[in-house]
mmCIF file of the protein (N, C-alpha, C, O) and its ligand, coordinates in Angstrom:
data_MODEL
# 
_entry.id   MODEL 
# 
loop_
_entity.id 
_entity.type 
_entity.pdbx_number_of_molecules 
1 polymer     1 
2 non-polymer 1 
# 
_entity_poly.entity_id                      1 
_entity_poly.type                           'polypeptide(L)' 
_entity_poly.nstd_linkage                   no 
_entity_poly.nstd_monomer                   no 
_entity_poly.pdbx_seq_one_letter_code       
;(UNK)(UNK)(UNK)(UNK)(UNK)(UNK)(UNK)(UNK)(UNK)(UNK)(UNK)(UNK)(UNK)(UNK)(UNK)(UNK)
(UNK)(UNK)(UNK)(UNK)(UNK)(UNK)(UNK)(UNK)(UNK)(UNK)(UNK)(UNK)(UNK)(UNK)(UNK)(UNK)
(UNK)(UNK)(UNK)(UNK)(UNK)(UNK)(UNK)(UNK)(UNK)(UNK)(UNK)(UNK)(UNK)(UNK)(UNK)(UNK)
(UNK)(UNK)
;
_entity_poly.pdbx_seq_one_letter_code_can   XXXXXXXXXXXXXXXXXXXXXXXXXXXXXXXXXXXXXXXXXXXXXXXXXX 
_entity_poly.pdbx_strand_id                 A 
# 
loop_
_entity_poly_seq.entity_id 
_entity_poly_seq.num 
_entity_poly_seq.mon_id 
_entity_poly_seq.hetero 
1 1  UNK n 
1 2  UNK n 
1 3  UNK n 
1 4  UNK n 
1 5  UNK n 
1 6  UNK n 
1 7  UNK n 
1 8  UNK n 
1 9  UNK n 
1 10 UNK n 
1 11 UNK n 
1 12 UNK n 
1 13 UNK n 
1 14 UNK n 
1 15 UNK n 
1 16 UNK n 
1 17 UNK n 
1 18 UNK n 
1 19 UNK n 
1 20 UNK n 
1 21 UNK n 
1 22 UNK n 
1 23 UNK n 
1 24 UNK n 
1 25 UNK n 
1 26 UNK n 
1 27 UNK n 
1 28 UNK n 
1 29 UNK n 
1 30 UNK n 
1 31 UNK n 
1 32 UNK n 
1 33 UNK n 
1 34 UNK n 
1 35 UNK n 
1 36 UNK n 
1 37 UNK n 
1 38 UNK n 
1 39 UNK n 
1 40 UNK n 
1 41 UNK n 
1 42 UNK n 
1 43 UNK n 
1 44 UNK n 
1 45 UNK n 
1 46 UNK n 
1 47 UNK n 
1 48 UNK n 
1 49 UNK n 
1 50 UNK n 
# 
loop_
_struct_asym.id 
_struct_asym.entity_id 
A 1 
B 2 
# 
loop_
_chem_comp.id 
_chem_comp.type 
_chem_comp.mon_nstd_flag 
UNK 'L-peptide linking' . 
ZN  non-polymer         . 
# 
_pdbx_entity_nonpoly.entity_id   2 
_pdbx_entity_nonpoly.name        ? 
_pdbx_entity_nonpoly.comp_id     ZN 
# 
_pdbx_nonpoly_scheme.asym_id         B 
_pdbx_nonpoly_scheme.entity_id       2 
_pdbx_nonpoly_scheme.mon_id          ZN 
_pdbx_nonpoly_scheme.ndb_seq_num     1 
_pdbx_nonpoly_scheme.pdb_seq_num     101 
_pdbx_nonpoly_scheme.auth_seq_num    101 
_pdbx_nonpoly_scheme.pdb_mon_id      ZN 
_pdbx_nonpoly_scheme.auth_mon_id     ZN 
_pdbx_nonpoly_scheme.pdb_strand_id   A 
_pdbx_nonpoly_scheme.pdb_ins_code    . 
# 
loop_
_atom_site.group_PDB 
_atom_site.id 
_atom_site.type_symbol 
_atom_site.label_atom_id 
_atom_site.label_alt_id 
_atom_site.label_comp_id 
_atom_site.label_asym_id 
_atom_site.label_entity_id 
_atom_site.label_seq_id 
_atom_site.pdbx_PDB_ins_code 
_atom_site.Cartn_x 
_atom_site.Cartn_y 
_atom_site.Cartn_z 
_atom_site.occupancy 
_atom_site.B_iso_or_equiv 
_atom_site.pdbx_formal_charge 
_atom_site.auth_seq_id 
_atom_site.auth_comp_id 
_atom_site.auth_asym_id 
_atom_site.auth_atom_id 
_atom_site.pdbx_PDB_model_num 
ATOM   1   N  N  . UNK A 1 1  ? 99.229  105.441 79.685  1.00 0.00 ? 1   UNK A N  1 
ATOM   2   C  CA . UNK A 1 1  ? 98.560  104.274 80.248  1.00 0.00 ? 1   UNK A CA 1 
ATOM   3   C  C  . UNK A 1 1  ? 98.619  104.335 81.775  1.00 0.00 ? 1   UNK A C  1 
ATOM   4   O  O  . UNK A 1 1  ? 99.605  104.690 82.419  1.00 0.00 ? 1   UNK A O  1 
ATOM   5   N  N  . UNK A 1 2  ? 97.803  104.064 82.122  1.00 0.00 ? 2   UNK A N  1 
ATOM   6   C  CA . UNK A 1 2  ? 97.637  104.106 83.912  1.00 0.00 ? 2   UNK A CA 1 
ATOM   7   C  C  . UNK A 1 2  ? 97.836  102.666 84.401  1.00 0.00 ? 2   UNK A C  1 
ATOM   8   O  O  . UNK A 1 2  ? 97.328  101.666 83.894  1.00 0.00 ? 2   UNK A O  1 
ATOM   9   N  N  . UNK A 1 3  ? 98.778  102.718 85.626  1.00 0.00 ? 3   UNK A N  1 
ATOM   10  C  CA . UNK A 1 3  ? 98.978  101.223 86.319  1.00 0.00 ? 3   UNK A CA 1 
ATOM   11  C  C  . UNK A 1 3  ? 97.446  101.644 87.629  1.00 0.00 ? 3   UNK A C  1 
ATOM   12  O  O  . UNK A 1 3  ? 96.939  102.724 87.934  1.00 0.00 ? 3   UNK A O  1 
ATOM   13  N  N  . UNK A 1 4  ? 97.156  100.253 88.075  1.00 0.00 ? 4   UNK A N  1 
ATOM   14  C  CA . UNK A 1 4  ? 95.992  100.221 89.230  1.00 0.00 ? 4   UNK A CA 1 
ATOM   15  C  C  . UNK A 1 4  ? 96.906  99.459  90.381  1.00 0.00 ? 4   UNK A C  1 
ATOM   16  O  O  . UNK A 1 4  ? 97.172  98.260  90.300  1.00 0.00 ? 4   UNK A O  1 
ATOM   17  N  N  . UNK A 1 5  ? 97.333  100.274 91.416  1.00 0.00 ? 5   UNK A N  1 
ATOM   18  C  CA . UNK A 1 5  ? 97.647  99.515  92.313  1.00 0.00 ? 5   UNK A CA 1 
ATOM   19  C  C  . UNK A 1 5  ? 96.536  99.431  93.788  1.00 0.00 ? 5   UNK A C  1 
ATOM   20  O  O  . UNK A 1 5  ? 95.892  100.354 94.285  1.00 0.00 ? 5   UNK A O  1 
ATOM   21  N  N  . UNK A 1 6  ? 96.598  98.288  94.130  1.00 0.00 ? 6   UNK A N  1 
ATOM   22  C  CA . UNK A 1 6  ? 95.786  97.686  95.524  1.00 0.00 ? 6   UNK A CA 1 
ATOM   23  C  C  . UNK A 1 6  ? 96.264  98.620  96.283  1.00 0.00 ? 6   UNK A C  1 
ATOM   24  O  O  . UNK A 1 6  ? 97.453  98.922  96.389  1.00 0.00 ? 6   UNK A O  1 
ATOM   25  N  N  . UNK A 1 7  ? 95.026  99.274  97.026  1.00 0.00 ? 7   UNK A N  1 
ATOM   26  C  CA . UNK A 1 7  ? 95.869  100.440 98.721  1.00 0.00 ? 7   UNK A CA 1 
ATOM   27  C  C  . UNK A 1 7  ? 96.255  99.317  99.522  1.00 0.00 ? 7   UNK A C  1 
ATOM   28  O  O  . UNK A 1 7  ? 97.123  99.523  100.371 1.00 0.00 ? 7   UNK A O  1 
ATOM   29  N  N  . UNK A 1 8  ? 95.805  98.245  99.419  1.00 0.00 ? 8   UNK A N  1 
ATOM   30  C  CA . UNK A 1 8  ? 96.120  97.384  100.899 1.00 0.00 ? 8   UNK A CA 1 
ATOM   31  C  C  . UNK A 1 8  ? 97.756  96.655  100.788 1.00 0.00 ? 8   UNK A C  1 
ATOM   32  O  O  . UNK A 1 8  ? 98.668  96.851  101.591 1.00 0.00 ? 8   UNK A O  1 
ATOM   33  N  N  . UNK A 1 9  ? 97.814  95.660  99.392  1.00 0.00 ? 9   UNK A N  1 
ATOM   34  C  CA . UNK A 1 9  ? 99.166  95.503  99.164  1.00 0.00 ? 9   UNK A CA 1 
ATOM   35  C  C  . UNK A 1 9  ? 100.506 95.723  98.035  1.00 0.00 ? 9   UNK A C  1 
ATOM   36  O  O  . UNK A 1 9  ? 101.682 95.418  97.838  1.00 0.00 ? 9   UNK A O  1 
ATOM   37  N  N  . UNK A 1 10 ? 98.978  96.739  97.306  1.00 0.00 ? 10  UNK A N  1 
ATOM   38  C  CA . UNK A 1 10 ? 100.584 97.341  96.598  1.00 0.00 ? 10  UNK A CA 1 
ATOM   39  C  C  . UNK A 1 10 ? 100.567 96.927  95.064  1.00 0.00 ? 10  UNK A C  1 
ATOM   40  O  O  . UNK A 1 10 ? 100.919 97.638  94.123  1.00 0.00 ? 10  UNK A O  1 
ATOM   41  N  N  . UNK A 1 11 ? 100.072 95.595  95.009  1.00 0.00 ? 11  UNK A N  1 
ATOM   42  C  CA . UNK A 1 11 ? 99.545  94.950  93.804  1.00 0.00 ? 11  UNK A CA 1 
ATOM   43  C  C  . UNK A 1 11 ? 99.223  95.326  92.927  1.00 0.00 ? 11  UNK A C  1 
ATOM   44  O  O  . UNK A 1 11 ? 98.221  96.035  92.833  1.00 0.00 ? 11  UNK A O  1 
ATOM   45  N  N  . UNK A 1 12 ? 100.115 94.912  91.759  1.00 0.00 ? 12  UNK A N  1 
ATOM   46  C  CA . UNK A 1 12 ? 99.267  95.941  90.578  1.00 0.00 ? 12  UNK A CA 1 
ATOM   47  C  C  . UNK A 1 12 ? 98.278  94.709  89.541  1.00 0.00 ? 12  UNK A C  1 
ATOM   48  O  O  . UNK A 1 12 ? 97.698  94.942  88.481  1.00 0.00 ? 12  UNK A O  1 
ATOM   49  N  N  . UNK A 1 13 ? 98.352  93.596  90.185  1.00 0.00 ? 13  UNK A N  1 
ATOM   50  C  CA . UNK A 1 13 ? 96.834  92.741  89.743  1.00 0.00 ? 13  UNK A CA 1 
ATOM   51  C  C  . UNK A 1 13 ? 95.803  92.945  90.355  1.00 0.00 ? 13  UNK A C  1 
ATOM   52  O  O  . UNK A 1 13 ? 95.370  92.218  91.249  1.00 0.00 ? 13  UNK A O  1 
ATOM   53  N  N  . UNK A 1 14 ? 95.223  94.092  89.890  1.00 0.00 ? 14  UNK A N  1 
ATOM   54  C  CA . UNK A 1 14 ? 93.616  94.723  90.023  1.00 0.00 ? 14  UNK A CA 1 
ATOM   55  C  C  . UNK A 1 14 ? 92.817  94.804  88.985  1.00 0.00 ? 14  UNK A C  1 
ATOM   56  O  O  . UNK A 1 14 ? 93.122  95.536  88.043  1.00 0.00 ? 14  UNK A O  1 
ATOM   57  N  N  . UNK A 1 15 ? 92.014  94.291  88.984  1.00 0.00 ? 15  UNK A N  1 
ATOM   58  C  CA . UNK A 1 15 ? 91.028  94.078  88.117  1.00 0.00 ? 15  UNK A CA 1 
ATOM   59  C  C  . UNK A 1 15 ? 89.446  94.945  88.059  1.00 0.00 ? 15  UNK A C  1 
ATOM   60  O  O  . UNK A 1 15 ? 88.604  94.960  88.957  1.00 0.00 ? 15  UNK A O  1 
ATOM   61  N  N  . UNK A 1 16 ? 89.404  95.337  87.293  1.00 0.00 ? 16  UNK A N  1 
ATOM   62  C  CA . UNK A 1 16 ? 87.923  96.157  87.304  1.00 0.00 ? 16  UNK A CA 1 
ATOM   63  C  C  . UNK A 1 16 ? 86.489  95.505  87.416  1.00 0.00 ? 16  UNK A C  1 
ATOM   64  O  O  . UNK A 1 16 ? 85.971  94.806  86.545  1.00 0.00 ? 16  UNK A O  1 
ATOM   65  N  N  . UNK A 1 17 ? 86.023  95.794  88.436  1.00 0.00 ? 17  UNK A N  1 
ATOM   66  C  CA . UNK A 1 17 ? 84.639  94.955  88.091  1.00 0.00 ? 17  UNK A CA 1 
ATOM   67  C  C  . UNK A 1 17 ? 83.462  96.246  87.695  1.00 0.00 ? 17  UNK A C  1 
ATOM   68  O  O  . UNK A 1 17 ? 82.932  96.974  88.534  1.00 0.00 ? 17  UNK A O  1 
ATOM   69  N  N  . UNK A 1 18 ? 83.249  96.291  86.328  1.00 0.00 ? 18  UNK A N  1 
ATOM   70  C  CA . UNK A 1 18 ? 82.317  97.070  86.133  1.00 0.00 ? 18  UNK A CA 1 
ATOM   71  C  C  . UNK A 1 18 ? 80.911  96.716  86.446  1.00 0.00 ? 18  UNK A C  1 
ATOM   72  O  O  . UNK A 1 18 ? 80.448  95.667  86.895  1.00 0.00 ? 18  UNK A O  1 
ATOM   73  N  N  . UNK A 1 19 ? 80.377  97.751  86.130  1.00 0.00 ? 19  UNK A N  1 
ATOM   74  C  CA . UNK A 1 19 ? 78.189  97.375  86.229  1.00 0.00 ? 19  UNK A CA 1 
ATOM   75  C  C  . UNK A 1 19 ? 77.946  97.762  87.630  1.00 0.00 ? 19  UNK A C  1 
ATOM   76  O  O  . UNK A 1 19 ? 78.808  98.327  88.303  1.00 0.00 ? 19  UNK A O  1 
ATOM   77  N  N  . UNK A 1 20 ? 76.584  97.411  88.142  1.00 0.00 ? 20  UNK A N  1 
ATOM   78  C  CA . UNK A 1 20 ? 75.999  97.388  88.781  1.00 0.00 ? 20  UNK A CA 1 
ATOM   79  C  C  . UNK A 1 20 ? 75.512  98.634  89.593  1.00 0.00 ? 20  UNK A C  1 
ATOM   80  O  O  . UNK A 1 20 ? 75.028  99.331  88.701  1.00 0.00 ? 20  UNK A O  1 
ATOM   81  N  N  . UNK A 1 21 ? 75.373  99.252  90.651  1.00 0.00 ? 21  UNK A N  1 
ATOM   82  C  CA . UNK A 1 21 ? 74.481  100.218 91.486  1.00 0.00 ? 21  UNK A CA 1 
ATOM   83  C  C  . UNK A 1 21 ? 76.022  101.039 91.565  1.00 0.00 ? 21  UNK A C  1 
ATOM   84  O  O  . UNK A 1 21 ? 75.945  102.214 91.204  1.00 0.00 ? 21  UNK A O  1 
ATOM   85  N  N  . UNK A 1 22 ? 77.208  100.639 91.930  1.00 0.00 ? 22  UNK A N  1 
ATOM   86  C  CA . UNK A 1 22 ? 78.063  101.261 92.849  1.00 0.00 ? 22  UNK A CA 1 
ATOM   87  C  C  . UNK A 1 22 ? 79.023  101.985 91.489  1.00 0.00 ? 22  UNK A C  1 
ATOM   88  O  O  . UNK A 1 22 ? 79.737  102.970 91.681  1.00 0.00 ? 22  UNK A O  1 
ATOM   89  N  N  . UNK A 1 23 ? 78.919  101.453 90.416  1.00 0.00 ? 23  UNK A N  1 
ATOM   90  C  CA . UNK A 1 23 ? 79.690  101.715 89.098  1.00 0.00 ? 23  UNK A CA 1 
ATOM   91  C  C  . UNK A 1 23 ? 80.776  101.441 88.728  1.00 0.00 ? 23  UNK A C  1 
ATOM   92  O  O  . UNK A 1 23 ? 80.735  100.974 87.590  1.00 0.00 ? 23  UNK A O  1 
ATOM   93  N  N  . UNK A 1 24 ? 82.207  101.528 89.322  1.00 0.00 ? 24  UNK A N  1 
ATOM   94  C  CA . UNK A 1 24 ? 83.205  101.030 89.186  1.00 0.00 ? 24  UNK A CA 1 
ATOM   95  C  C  . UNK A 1 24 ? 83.528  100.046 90.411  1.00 0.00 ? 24  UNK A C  1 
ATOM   96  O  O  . UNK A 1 24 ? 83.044  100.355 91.499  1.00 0.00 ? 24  UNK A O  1 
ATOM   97  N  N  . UNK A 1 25 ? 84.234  98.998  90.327  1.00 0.00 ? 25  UNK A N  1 
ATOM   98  C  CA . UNK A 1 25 ? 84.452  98.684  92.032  1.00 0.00 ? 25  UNK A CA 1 
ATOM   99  C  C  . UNK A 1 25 ? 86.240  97.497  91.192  1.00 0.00 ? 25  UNK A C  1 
ATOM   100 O  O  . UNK A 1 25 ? 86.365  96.923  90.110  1.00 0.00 ? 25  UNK A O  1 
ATOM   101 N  N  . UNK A 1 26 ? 87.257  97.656  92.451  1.00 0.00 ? 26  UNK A N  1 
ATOM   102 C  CA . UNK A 1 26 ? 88.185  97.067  91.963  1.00 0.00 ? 26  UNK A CA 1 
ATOM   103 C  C  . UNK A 1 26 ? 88.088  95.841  92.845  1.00 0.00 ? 26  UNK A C  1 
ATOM   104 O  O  . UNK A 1 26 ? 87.237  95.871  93.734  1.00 0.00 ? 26  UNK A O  1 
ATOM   105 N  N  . UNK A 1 27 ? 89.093  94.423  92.675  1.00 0.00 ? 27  UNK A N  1 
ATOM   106 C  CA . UNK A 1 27 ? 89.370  93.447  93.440  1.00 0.00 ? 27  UNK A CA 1 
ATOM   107 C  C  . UNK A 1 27 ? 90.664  93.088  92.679  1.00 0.00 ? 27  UNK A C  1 
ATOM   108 O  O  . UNK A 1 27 ? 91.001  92.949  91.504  1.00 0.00 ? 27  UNK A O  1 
ATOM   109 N  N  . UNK A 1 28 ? 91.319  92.990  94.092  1.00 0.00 ? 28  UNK A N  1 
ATOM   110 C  CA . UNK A 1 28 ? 92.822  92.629  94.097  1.00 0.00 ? 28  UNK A CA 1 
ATOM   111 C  C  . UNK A 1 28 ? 92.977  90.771  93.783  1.00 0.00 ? 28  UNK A C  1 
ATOM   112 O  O  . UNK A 1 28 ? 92.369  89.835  94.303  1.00 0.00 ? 28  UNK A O  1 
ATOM   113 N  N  . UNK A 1 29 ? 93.988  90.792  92.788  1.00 0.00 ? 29  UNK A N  1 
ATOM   114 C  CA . UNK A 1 29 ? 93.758  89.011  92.941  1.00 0.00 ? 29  UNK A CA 1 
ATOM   115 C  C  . UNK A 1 29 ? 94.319  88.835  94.050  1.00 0.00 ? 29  UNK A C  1 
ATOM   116 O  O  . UNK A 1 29 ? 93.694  88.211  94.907  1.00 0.00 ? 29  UNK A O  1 
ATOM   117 N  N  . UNK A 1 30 ? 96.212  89.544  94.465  1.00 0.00 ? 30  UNK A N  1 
ATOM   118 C  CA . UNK A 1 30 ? 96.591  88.997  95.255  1.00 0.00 ? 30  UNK A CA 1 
ATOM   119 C  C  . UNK A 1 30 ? 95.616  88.910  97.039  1.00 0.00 ? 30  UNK A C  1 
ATOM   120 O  O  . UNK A 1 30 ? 95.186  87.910  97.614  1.00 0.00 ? 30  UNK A O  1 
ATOM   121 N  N  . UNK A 1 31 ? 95.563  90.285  97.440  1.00 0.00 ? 31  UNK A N  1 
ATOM   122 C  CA . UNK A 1 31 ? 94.962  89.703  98.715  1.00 0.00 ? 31  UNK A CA 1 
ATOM   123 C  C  . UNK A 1 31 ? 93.759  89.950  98.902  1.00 0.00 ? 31  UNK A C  1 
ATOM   124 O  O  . UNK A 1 31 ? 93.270  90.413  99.932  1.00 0.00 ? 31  UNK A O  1 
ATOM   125 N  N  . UNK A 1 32 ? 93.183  89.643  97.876  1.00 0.00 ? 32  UNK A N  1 
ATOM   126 C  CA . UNK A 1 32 ? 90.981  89.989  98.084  1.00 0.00 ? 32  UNK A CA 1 
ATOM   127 C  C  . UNK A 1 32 ? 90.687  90.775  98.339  1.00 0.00 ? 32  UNK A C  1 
ATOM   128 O  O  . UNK A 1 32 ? 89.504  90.643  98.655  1.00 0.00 ? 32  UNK A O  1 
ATOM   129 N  N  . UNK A 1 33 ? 91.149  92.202  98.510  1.00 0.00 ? 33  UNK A N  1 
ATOM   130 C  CA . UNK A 1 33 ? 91.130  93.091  97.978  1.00 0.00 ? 33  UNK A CA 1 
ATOM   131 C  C  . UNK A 1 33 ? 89.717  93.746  97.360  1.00 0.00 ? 33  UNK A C  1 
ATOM   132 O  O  . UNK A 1 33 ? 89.783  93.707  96.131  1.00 0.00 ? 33  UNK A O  1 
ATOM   133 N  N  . UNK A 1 34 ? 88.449  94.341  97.828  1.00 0.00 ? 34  UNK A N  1 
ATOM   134 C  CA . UNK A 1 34 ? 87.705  94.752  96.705  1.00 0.00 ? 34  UNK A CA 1 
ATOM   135 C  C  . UNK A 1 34 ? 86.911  95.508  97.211  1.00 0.00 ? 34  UNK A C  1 
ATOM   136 O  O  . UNK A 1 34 ? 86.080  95.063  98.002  1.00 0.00 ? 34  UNK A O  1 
ATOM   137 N  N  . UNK A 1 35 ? 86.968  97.172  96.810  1.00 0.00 ? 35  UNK A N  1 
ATOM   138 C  CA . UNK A 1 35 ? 86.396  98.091  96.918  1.00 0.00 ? 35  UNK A CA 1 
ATOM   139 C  C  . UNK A 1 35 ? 86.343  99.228  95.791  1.00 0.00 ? 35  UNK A C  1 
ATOM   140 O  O  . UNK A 1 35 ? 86.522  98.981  94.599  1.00 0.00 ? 35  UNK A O  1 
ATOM   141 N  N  . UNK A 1 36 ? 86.086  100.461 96.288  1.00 0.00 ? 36  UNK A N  1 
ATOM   142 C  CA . UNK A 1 36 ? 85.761  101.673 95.313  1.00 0.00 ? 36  UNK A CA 1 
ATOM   143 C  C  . UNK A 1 36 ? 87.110  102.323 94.758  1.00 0.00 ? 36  UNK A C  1 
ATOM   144 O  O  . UNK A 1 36 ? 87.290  102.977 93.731  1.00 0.00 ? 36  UNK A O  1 
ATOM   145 N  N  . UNK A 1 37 ? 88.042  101.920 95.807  1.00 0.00 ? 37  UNK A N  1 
ATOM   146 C  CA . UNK A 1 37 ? 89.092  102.999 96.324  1.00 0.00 ? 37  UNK A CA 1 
ATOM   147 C  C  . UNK A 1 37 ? 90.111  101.890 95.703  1.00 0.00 ? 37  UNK A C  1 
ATOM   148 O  O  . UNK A 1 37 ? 90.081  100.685 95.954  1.00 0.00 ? 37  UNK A O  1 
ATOM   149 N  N  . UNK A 1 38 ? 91.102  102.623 94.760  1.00 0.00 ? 38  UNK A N  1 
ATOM   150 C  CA . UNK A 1 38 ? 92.263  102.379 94.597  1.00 0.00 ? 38  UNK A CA 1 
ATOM   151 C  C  . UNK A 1 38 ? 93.199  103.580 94.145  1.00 0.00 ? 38  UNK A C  1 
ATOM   152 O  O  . UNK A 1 38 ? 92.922  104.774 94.030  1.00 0.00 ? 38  UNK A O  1 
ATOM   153 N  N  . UNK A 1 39 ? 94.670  102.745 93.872  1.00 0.00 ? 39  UNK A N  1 
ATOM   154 C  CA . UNK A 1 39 ? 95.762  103.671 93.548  1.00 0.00 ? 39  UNK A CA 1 
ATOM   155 C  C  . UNK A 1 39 ? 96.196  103.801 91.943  1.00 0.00 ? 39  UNK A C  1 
ATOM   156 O  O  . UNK A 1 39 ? 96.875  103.036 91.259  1.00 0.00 ? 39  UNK A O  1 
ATOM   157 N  N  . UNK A 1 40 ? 95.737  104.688 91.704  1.00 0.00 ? 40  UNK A N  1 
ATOM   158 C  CA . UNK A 1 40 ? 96.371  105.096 90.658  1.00 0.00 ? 40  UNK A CA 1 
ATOM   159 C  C  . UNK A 1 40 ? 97.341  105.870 90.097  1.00 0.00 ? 40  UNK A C  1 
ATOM   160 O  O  . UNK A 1 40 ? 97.363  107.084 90.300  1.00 0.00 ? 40  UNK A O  1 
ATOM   161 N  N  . UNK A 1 41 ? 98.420  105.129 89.181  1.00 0.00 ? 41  UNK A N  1 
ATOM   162 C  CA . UNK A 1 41 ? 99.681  105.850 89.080  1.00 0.00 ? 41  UNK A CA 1 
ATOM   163 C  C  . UNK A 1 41 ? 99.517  105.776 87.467  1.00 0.00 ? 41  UNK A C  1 
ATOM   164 O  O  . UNK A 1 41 ? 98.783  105.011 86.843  1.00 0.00 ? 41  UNK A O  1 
ATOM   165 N  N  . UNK A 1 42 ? 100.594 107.000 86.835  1.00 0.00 ? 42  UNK A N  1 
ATOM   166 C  CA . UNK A 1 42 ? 100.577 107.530 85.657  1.00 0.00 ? 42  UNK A CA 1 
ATOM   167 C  C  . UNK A 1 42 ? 102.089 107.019 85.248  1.00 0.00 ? 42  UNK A C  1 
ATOM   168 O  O  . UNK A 1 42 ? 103.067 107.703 85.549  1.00 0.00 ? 42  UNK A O  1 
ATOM   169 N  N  . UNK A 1 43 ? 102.235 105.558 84.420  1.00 0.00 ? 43  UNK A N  1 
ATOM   170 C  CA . UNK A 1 43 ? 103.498 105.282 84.018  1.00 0.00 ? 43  UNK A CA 1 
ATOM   171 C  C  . UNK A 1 43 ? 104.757 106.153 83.363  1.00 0.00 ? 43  UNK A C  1 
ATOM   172 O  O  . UNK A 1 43 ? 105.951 105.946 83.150  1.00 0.00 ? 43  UNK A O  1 
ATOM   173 N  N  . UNK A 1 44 ? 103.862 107.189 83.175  1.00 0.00 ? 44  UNK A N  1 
ATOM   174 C  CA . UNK A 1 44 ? 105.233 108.558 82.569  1.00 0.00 ? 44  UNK A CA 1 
ATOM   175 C  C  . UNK A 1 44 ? 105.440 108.828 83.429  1.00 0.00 ? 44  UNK A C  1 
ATOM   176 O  O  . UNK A 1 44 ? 104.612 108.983 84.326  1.00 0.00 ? 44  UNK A O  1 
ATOM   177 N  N  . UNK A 1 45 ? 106.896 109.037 83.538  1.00 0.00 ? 45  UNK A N  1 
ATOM   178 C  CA . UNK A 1 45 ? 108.032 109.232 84.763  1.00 0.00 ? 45  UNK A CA 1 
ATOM   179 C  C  . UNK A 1 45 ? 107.789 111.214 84.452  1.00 0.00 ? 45  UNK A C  1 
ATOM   180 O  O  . UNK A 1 45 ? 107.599 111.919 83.461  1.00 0.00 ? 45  UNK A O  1 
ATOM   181 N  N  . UNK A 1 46 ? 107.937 111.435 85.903  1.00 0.00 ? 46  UNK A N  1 
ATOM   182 C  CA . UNK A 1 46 ? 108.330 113.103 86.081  1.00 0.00 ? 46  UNK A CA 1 
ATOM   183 C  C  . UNK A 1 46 ? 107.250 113.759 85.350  1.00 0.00 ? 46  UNK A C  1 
ATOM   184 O  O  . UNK A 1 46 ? 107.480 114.751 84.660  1.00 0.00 ? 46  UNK A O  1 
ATOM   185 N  N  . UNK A 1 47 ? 105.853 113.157 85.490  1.00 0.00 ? 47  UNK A N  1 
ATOM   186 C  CA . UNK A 1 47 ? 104.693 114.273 84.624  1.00 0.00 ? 47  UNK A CA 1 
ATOM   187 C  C  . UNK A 1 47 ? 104.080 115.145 85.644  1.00 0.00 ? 47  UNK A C  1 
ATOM   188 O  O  . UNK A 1 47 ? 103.405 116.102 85.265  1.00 0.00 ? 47  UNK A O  1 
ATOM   189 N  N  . UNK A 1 48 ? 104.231 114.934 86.780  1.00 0.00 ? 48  UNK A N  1 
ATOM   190 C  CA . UNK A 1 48 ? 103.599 116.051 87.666  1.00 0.00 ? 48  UNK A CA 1 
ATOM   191 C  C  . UNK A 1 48 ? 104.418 116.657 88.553  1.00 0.00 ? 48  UNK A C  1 
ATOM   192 O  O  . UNK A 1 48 ? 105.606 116.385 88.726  1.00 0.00 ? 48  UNK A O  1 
ATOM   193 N  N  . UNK A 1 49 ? 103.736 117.539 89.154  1.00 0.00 ? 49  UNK A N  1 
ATOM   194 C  CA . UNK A 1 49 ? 105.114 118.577 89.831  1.00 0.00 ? 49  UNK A CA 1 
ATOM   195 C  C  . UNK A 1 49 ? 104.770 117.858 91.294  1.00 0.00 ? 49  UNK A C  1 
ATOM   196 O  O  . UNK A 1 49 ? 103.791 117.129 91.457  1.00 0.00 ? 49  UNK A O  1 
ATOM   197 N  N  . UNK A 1 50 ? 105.711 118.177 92.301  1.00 0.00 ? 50  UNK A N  1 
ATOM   198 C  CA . UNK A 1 50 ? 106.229 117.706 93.644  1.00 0.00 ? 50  UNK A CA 1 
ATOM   199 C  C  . UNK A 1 50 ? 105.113 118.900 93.903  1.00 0.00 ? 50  UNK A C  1 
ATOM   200 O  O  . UNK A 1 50 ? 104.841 119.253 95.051  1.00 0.00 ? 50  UNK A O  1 
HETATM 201 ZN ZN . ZN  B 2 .  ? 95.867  93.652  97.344  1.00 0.00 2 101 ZN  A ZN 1 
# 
């Protein structure tokens, strides 16, 4: 399962807004937050190499 964290504060209440021209786009509840670009992390500990 993948967590979505906000680049701006870290937040992992991000929400997907699907549809439209641009295709995926996220918005942060905490700080409004809403663009193309977010962070994605892989909740299994130690799956990729350094
Ligand atoms: Zn945020």
């Amino acid at each position: 399962m993948k967590m979505l964290h906000c680049p701006v504060c870290g937040s992992t209440e991000v929400w997907t807004i699907t549809g439209g021209y641009t295709g995926c786009l996220y918005h942060c509840k905490r700080c409004g937050y809403r663009g193309a670009l977010v962070v994605e992390y892989d909740e299994e500990p130690d799956d990729r190499p350094q």
